[in-house]
Residue, then its C-alpha position, 0 to 999 in steps of 0.5 A: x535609835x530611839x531612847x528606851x527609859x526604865x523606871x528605876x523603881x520598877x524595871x518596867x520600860x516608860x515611853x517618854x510622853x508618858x513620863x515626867x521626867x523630872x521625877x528622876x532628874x529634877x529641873x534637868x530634864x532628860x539625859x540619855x547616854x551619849x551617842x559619841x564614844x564616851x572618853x575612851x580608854x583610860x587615861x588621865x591622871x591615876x590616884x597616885x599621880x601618875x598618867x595611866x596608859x592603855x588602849x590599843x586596837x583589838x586582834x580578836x578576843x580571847x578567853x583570858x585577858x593578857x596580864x597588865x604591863x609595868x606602870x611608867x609613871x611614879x605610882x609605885x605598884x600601880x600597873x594597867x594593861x590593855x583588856x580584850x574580852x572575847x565577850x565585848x564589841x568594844x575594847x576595854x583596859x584596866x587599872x591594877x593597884x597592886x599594893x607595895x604593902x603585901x607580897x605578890x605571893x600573900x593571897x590578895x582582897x580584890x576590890x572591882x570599881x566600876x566608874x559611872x558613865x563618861x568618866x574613866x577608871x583614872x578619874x575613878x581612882x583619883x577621886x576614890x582614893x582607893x590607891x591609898x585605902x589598898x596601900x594602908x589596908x592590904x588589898x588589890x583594887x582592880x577598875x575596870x574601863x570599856x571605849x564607850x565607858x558604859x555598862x551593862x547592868x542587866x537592862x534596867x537604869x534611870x537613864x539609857x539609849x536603847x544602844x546602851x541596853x542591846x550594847x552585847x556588853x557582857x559585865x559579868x564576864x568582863x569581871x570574870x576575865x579581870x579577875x583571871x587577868x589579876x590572878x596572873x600578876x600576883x596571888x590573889x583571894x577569890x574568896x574575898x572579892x568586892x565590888x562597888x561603883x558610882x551612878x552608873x558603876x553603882x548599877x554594874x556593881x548590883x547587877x554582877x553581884x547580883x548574877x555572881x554571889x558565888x563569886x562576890x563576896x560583898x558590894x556597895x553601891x554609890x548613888x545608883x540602883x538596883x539590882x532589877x531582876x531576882x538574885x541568884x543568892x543573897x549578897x552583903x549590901x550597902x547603898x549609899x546615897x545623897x538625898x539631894x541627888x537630882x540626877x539619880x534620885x535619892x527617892x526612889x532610886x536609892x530608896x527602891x535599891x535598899x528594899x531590893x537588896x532587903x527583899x534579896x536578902x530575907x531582911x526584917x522591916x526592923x532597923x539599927x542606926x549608926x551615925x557618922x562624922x562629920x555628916x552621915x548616917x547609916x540603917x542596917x536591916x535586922x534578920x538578913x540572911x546578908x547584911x544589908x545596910x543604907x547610909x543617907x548623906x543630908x543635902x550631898x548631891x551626885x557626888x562620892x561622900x567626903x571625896x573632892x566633889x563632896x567633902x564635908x561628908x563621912x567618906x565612901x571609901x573608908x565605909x565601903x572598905x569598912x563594910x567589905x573587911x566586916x564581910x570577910 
């Protein structure tokens, strides 16, 4: 198929000869989705050392996902069971960090991750660290993979084959069906349900926000953009970006994300800064009717701040896990 390509600013679809884009990607010109099957379901190593299993082959859909299986590697509370949306063409699974901190019975925080296209939700984890967040803090962290390791995010992203737009992929209801699947295993708080994610799980993490704020309490979002369409309600957002990005562009992707979630929001133009060490600074809106908030990483590039790819930086996840108990 040929490639569609939106503009991260606008939505509106650009044929290529129209378009230069370097204004998205820099010297790197243009990148579509892979027309390969991506890594597949998860595996590799989990946050906590241990291998992730999964995969397996489709009997049909079903309503509920079946619950996860019990981890065999040496990550205590980490499960991961194969996920079989009814909704979906292609297989998903799913990595369940379930903290041996809190009590199945103690009603659970939920935090959905999304990771960004071609990488999976073991890579995820291994460079968030939000195995250890959960284990210190208290919540559930839920990462979610499909067999091609894409998303769909409502249509609009900077880089996309027109196969990953039409995919049928249906992320809301892969995240209702995760959160059923999660409810299974142990207590979980369906109101305190988060969701965050990188480059392309950062679109995902916007778009179901976006769709669901009955249901989403908060999200975050990592070098993406959007949402692209009207909210069905304001959410609490946080956009953090590097202004170096050349693969999702600082501005505008980033900068065009933070107005959306503003506009969504009923903010005023008015602003508050706070910085952050060791390099990091973030603006929160004033007026919202949900806190809108952007944190600006000088010089990072594609990357999650203060992780392995980006240290030197405030880290992503403690902000975001700061952002989602301010929420609560």
């Amino acid at each position: 198929m040929s490639a569609v390509f939106l503009s991260c600013a606008t939505g509106e679809q650009i044929t290529p000869p129209e378009l230069d884009m370097s204004y998205f990607y820099g010297e790197g010109g243009i990148r579509e989705a892979s027309t390969g099957g991506g890594l597949g379901p998860a595996t590799g190593t989990g946050g906590s050392g241990g291998n992730s299993s999964g995969g397996g082959n489709s009997s049909g859909g079903s309503g509920v996902a079946p619950p996860p299986g019990t981890f065999t590697g040496n990550g205590d509370g980490l499960t991961t069971g194969l996920f079989i949306p009814d909704l979906m063409d292609d297989e998903g699974n799913y990595i369940l960090y379930d903290p041996t901190s809190l009590p199945k019975s103690t009603p659970a925080p939920v935090v959905i991750v999304f990771h960004k296209i071609q990488t999976s939700n073991a890579e995820m984890l291994a460079l968030t660290g939000f195995d250890a967040k959960a284990e210190a803090e208290g919540f559930v962290v839920v990462l979610p993979t499909t067999a091609n390791t894409q998303w769909n995010v409502g249509g609009r992203t900077t880089f996309c084959a027109s196969r990953l737009l039409n995919a049928g992929h249906d992320t809301t209801a892969f995240v209702t069906q995760v959160l059923d699947a999660t409810a299974q295993t142990r207590a979980i708080d369906r109101s305190k349900v988060f969701v965050t994610g990188w480059a392309l799980g950062a679109y995902a993490a916007s778009h179901v926000a976006c769709q669901m704020p009955d249901v989403i309490t908060a999200v975050a979002s990592h070098s993406g953009g959007g949402p692209a369409d009207s909210c069905n309600g304001p959410v609490p957002a946080m956009i953090l970006h590097g202004d170096a990005d050349s693969t999702v562009r600082y501005d505008p992707c980033g900068i065009s994300s933070y107005d959306r979630w503003a506009n969504h929001n009923g903010c005023l133009p008015e602003f508050t800064t706070a910085e952050h060490s060791p390099s990091g600074s973030c603006e929160t809106r004033t007026g919202c009717s949900a806190t809108t908030t952007f944190c600006t990483f000088p010089g990072m590039g594609h990357g999650w701040a203060g992780s392995s790819d980006s240290p030197g930086y405030a880290s992503a996840t403690d902000l975001i896990w700061d952002f989602f108990k301010a929420a609560m």
